[in-house]
C-alpha positions, 0 to 999 in steps of 0.5 A: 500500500502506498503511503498517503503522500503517494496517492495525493501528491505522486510529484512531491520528491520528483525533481522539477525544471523551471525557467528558459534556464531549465534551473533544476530542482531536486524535488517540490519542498522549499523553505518559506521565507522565514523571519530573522526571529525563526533564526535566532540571530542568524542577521546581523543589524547591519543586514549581514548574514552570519556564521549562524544564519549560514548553518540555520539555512544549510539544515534544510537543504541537507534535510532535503529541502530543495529550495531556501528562500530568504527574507529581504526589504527594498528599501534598506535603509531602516525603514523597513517593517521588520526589525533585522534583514538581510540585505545582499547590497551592505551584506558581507559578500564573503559570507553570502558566497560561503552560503551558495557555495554550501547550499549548491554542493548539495545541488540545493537552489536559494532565493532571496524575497524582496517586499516593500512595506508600503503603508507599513513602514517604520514611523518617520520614513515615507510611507505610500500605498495606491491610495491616501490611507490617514489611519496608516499615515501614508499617502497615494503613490506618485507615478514618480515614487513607482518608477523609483520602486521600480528601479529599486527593484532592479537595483536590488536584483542585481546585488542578488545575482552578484550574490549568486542567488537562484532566483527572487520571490517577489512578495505580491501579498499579504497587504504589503505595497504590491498588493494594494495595487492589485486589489480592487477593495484597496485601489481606487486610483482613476489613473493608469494605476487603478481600475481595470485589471490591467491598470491595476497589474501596471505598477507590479509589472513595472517591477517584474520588468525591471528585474528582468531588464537588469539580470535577464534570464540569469535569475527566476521571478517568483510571485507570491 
């Protein structure tokens, strides 16, 4: 008799190809990105990973887990919602190669989450989000403030692909920027931003094309 896991889910331990790359994956189990408070430490204040934060995510990929995915704000520059990031542009380069190069000799992949806090950003930084939210101190989104995100954005996939990252799970969820715009309950713009579905997607397309025109195909684009 086949175990449950057979019957529900016969390609969970089967390897997957994703990507023009073809990047492989050796089953269909991935770690989430997990906080800094999960790993006990493993960030330094200054968005640095360090030798704890090396060995957390390494027993994952040594317990058979095809995919680490780590937890990461754009900007970093203090105004992010959480409290420890990492941050692979101030990052000690060092460090983060003797991750890949750990996780890798396992033929394990890594991907670095980027989300913008949007109306959630700490107090005294800019806080924007599709429309004027009063209650959250922040304001409606200038075209200008998206196309600097954007760019952002592609700034920071950069630094990722100089750390020899797998790829980027874009955080399009869970009431951060991104998915003020895509929800019609939380956009109410009548500009190109907001409206139709179309509209709507415009500012986290922005983004994806950004990435894209910076790292090409070297890196898979998750959405989340």
């Amino acid at each position: 008799m086949k175990p449950v896991y057979k019957e529900k889910y016969p390609h969970l331990f089967e390897p997957l190809y994703a990507g023009k790359r073809r990047i492989r994956f050796n089953n269909r189990i991935n770690v989430a990105p997990i906080g800094s408070g999960a790993t006990g430490g493993g960030e330094d204040s200054d968005g640095r990973i360090n030798t704890f934060g090396i060995d957390y995510w390494m027993r994952y990929i040594q317990g058979g887990f095809s995919r680490v995915t780590l937890p990461m704000e754009v900007p970093i520059d203090g105004s992010h919602e959480h409290m420890f990031n990492l941050n692979p542009k101030t990052c000690n380069q060092m460090n983060f190669q003797r991750l890949q190069r750990a996780v890798h000799a396992f033929n394990g992949k890594t991907f670095v989450e980027y989300i913008h806090g949007g109306p959630y950003m700490r107090a005294g930084f800019k806080k924007i989000s599709a429309d004027d939210e009063p209650h959250l101190g922040s304001r409606a989104a200038t075209r200008e403030d998206l196309e600097d995100i954007a760019a952002l954005f592609g700034e920071y996939a950069q630094w990722a692909r100089i750390a020899n990252f797998d790829g980027i799970l874009l955080h399009y969820g869970h009431g951060w920027l991104f998915n003020y715009f895509l929800s019609p309950l939380t956009n109410h713009r009548t500009d190109e931003f907001g409206g139709s579905i179309e509209n709507r997607c415009r500012f986290p397309l922005m983004v994806i094309k950004a990435i894209r025109e910076t790292v090409g195909d070297d890196l898979l684009i998750e959405l989340r």
